[in-house]
N, C-alpha and C positions, 0 to 999 in steps of 0.2 A: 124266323125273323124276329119276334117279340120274342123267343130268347135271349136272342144277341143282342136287341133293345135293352132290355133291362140290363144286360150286363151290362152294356156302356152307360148307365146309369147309375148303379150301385157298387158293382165288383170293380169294372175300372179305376174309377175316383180313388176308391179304400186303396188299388196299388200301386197307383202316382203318389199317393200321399206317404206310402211306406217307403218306397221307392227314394222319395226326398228326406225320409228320416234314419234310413236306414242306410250301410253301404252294403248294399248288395252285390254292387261289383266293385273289380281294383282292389287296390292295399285296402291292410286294416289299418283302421283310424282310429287316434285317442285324441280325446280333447282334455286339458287339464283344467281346472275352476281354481281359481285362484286371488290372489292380492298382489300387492308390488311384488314381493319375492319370486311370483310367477312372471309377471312381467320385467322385472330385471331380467331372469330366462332368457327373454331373446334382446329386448335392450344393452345388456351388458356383452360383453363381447366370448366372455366367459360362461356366461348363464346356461343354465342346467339344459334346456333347450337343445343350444347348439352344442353342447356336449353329447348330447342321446342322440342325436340327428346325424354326427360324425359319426359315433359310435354305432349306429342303424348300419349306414352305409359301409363304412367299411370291412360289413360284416358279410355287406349283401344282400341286407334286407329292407323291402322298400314299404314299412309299417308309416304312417304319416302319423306325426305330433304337432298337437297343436295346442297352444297355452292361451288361456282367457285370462289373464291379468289383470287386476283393477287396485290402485293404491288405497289403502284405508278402507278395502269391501270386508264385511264380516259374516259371517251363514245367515242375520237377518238383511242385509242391504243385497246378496246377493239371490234373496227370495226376490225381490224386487226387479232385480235387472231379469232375472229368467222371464217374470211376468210381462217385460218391459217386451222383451226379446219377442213375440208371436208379431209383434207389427211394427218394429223402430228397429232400426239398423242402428246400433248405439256399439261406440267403439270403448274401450279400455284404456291401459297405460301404451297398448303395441299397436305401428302406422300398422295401419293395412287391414287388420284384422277385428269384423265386426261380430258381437255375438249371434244375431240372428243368424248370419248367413253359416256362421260356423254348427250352430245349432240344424239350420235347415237343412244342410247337408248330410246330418246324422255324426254319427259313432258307433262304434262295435265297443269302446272301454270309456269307460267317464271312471277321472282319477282328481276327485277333492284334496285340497291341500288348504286349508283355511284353520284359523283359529287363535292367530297372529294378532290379529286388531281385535277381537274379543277379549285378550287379554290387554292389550295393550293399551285399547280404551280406557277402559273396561267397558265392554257391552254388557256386562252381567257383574253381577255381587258376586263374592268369592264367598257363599253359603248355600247352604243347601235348597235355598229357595232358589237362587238365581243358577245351581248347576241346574236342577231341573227342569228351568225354563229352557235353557241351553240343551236339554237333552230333548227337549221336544222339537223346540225349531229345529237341529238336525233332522229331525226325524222327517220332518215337512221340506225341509231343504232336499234330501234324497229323493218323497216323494216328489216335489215339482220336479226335479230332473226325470223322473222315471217317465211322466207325462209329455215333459218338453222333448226329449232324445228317446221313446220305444222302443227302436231299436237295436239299444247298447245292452248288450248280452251280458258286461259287466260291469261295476262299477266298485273303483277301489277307493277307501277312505282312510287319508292317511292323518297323521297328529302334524300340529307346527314343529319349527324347528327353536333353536334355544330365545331365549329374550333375556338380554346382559348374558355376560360369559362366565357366570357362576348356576352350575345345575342345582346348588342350593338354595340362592335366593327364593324369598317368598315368591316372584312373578315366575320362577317354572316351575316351582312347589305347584302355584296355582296351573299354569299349563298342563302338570304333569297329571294333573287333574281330569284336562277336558282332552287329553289322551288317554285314558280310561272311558270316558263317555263314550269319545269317536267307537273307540271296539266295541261297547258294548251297544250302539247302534249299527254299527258293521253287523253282527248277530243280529240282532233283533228283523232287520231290513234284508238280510239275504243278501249282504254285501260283501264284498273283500276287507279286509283290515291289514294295512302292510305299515307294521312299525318303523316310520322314515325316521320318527324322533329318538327311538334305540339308535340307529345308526350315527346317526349327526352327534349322540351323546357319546358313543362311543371312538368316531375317529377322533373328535373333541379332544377326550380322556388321554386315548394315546398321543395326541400330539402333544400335550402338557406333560405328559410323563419325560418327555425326552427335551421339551423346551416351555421353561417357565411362563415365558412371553407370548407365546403361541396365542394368536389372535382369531375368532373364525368367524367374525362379522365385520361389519365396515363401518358400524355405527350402534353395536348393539343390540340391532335388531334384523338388518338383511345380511343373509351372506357372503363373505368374499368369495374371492374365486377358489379356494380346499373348501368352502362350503358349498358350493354350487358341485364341484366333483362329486360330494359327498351324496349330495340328492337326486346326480346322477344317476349313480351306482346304485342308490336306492330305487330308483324308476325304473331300471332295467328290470330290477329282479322283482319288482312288484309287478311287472310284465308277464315274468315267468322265462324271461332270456337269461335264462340265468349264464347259460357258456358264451354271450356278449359281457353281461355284467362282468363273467372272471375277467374277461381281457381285457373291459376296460380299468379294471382295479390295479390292476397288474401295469398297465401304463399310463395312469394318471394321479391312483390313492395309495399305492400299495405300501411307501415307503413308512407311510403312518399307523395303516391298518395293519403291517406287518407287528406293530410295536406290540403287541399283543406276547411276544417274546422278551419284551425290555422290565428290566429291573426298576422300577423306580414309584412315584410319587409328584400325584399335582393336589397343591396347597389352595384353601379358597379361605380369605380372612369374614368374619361371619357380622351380624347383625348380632345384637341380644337384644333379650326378651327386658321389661319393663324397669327401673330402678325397685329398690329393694323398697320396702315400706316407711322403714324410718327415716325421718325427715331429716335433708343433708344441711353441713356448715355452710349458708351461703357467699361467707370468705374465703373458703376454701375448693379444691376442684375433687368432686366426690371416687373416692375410690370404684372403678367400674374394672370391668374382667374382658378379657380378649381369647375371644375363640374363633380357632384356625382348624376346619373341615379340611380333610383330607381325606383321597381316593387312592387304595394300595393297587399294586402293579408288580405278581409276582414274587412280593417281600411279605413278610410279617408284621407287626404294630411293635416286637422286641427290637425291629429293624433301623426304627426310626428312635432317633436320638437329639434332642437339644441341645448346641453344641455351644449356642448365644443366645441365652432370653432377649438381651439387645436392653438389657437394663426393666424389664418386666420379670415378674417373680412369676417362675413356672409353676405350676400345684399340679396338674397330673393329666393323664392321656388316657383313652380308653374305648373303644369299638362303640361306634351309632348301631350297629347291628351285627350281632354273631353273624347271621346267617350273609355278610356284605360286605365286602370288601372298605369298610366307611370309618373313619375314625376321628376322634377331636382332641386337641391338642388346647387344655384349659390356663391363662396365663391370668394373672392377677397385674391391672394398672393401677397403682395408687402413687406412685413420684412422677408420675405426667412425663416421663421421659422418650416421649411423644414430637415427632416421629423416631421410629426405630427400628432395626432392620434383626430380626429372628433368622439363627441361622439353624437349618436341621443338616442333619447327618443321615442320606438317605442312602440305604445301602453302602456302598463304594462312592457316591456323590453328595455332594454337599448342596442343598435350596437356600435361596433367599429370599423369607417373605417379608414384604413391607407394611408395617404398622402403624397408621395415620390418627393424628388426633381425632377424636369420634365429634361427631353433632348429636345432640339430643332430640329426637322429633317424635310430635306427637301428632297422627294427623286422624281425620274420622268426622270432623264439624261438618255434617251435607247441607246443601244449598240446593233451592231448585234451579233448575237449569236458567241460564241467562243469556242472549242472544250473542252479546258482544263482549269481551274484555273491557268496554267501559262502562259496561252494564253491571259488574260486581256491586252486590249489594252489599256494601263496607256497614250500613248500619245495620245490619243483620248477621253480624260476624263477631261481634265486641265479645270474648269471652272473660274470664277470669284472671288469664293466660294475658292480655292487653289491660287489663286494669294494671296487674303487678308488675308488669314491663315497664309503663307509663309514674309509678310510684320507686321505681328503682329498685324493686323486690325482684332477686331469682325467681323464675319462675319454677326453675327445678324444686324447690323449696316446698310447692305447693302438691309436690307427688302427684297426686292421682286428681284432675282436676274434674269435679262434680256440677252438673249440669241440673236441675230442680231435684238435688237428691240424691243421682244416682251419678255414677262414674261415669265420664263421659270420653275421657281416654286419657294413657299416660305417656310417660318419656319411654322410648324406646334410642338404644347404643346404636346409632348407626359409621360406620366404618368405611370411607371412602377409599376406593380400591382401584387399581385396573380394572376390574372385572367387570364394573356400573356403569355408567351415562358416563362421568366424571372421565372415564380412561383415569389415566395417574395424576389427575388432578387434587391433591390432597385436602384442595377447599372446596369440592364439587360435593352433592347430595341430590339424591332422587326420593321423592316422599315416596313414590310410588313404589319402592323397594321396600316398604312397610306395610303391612294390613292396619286398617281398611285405609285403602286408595282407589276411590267409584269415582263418577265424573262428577266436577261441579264441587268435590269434597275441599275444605280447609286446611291447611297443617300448621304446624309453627316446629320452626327451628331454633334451638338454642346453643352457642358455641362460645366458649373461653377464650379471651385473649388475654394472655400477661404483658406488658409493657413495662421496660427497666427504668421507664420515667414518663413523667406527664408531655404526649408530644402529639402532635398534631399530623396526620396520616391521610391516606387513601384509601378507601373499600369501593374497589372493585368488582362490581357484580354484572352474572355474566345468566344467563337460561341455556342448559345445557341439553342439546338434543337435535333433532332436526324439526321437531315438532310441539316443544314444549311454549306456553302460556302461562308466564308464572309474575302474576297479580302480589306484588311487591311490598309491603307495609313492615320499617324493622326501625327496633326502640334499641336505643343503646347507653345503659346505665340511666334510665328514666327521661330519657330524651327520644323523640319520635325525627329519626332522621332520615328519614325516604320511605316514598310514598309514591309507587308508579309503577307502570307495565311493562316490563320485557319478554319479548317474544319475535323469533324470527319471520315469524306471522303477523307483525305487528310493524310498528312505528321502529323499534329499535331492539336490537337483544340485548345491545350492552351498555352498560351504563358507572357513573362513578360519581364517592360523594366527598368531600373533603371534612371529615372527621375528629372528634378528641378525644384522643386517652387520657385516662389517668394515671399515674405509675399504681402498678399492680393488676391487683384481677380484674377485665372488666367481661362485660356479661350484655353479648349483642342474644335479642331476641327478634325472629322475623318472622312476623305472620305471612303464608304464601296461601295465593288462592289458587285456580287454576279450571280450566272450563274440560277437556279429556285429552287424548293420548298421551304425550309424556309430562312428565311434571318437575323436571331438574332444573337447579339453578346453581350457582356458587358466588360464595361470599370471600374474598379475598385482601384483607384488613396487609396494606406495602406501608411498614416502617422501619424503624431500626430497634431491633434486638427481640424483636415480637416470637413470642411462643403461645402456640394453642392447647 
């Protein structure tokens, strides 16, 4: 009898408690940890979710998926909700679904998909100090789950999917970064690592190869519905279903991922690196260069031909990497003949890339954090950049602008494209398409307007994103003419100023501040005969 006492004392308790963490009976259960993208999953009608959940069933298999969704959670806020989770019923972006209860219930698989809003904050400096604050909190994030869910037998860790629809921009340069971390804490932790972000770069890649246009986010940052297929297919086979995954490739992705047979070429027009040193004509618009990244598909780089600089002087093409299918296509702009359409000669097909007058931005001035968008500390932002604006000096002029001494940052060529915040907005600009862009950081924008005569106009300014804050202050030709907030989070996103040109060059600078996530806006100067 004081046998069976103590057990129901001690042995008992430890197997109700396992019992509620564990599924020990019924299907196997996967929970997903996630951000919006995981809660679009079942919100959207498309989402990756009810994609797998079809494709379960129709297989015959009755595995339960479950997706924890929360918009704007990053591996530090979602250490927080796990902690939340032991005693608060706290819901996400999805009705119905609480994490405790989902947690209490257990897992056999816990499958991470974060890393989205880390970048896209930025949670972390894109330097070595702030990856390996990044690689720790992983590390702590895995463990609290090992604590929270016992047990789950497995746990797979995958990379985010794209951010902007160029795999070159600096923000999945940087991503492409803390998908390296995730594996190498997969290793470290005795976890799974399933390259979701190979996939999604790859059905990507062929989709552009066959269609210029080809779009796979909805906003730049979640996926449409060929992107939600995409991470379908990815979740299957990260499962290890791998003969559900074929079938469902086969009738939902296949017609893209087959392209892996197709001849061709997708064009990605690029950023450049800082103006040259010597100091430019501030009468004139400084000769800058246009490079156009491209991914081969089955051809050669002999394959690919210039068939129309589009009024830009070509200078030459040449492999980003033997060992890569990667190549750049180097054009010289110096007669502003801006915009203009490059045509290449790809294979047996012909591309058309679009080439937009550039803005010059320099961004990197940090602030500390400030509560509200009225809270910009404007006198703590005056640089060198705002004296020379305010005195009708280019700022281009001043190259490299030095802060007690040292460089404190310069112009960088940036290139509005389809592929950015902007869509085909030709006057749209993301600072955060530039390093350094941390939270709370400064930028300033510089862009050329020619006008065929002295006339009096509209700039139309507009914060481009779902989520950007962009703290307004822009000098034109020594004159300070707007001075104000736009943000869909705010009072108002868009806004407009009634303006004067000069006949000829004139020279709009805009200091933009910006508190985190996105940081786009555009400047749209409506007259007659106006070239950028």
């Amino acid at each position: 009898m004081k046998i069976i006492q103590t057990f129901l004392k001690t042995a008992l308790p430890a197997l109700l408690l396992l019992a509620a963490t564990t599924c020990v009976f019924g299907a196997e259960r996967v929970l997903v940890v996630g951000d919006s993208i995981t809660g679009h999953s079942m919100n959207l009608a498309y989402g990756f979710t009810h994609e797998v959940r079809n494709a379960l069933a129709e297989a015959g298999n009755d595995m339960e998926f479950v997706p924890l969704g929360g918009s704007g959670q990053t591996i530090f806020s979602w250490r927080g909700i796990i902690a939340n989770s032991y005693d608060n019923r706290q819901r996400l972006d999805i009705a119905d679904i609480y994490v405790k209860d989902e947690f209490d219930k257990g897992a056999d698989t816990l499958i991470v998909h974060l890393g989205m809003n880390d970048a896209l904050r930025p949670s972390i400096k894109s330097d070595d100090e702030g990856y390996a604050k990044w690689h720790k909190e992983y590390k702590a994030l895995v463990s609290d789950l090992r604590k929270r869910v016992p047990g789950a037998s497995r746990i797979i860790l995958t990379p985010p999917t794209l951010l902007t629809e160029n795999p070159f921009a600096f923000k999945n340069l940087f991503m492409d970064k803390l998908g390296e971390i995730v594996e190498g804490v997969a290793k470290e932790e005795n976890c799974e690592f399933y390259d979701l972000r190979k996939d999604f770069k790859h059905g990507f890649l062929n989709a552009r190869f066959q269609n210029p246009q080809f779009r796979i986010t909805l906003d730049f940052v979640h996926p449409n519905e060929f992107g939600h297929q995409l991470m379908s297919w990815s979740f299957l086979k990260a499962l290890g279903l791998t003969e559900i995954a074929d079938a469902y490739a086969q009738k939902r992705v296949a017609p893209e991922l087959k392209a892996d047979d197709y001849a061709g070429a997708a064009f990605f027009v690029m950023d450049f690196p800082p103006l040259p040193s010597p100091p430019i004509d501030p009468n004139e618009k400084p000769t800058t260069f246009v490079l156009i990244a491209g991914v081969l598909n089955n051809l050669t780089l002999d394959q690919i031909k210039v068939k129309d600089a589009g009024g830009l002087n070509f200078i030459k093409s040449g492999k980003r990497d033997d060992n890569k299918p990667f190549f750049n296509l180097l054009f010289e702009n110096k007669d502003w003949k801006l915009p203009c359409d490059v045509v290449l000669q790809v294979g047996e097909n012909e591309r058309t890339v679009r080439v937009n007058a550039p803005y010059f931005v320099a961004t990197g001035v940090p602030l500390e954090p400030f509560a509200r968008p009225e809270d910009f500390p404007r006198d703590k932002t005056t640089t060198a950049i705002d004296e020379a604006a305010l005195k009708g000096i280019n700022p281009l002029t001043l190259h490299e602008v030095k802060e007690n001494g040292k460089p404190a940052f310069a112009w960088y060529r940036y290139y509005p494209t389809q592929d950015k915040t902007g869509a085909d907005n030709p006057n749209a600009v993301d600072l955060a398409d530039l390093p350094p862009a941390n939270e709370f950081d400064v930028g300033y924008v510089v862009r050329y307007v020619t006008s065929p005569k002295a006339q009096k106009c509209v700039l139309k300014l507009n914060s481009e994103g779902f989520s950007t804050t962009a703290i307004e202050t822009i000098y034109l030709n020594g004159q300070k003419i707007y001075d104000d907030i736009l943000s869909p989070r705010h009072l108002k996103s868009k806004d407009e100023v009634e303006v004067e040109l000069k006949e000829g060059l004139n020279v709009m600078t805009a200091r933009v501040g910006h508190t985190s996530w996105q940081w786009g806006t555009s400047f749209d100067f409506q007259g007659e005969g106006l070239k950028y």
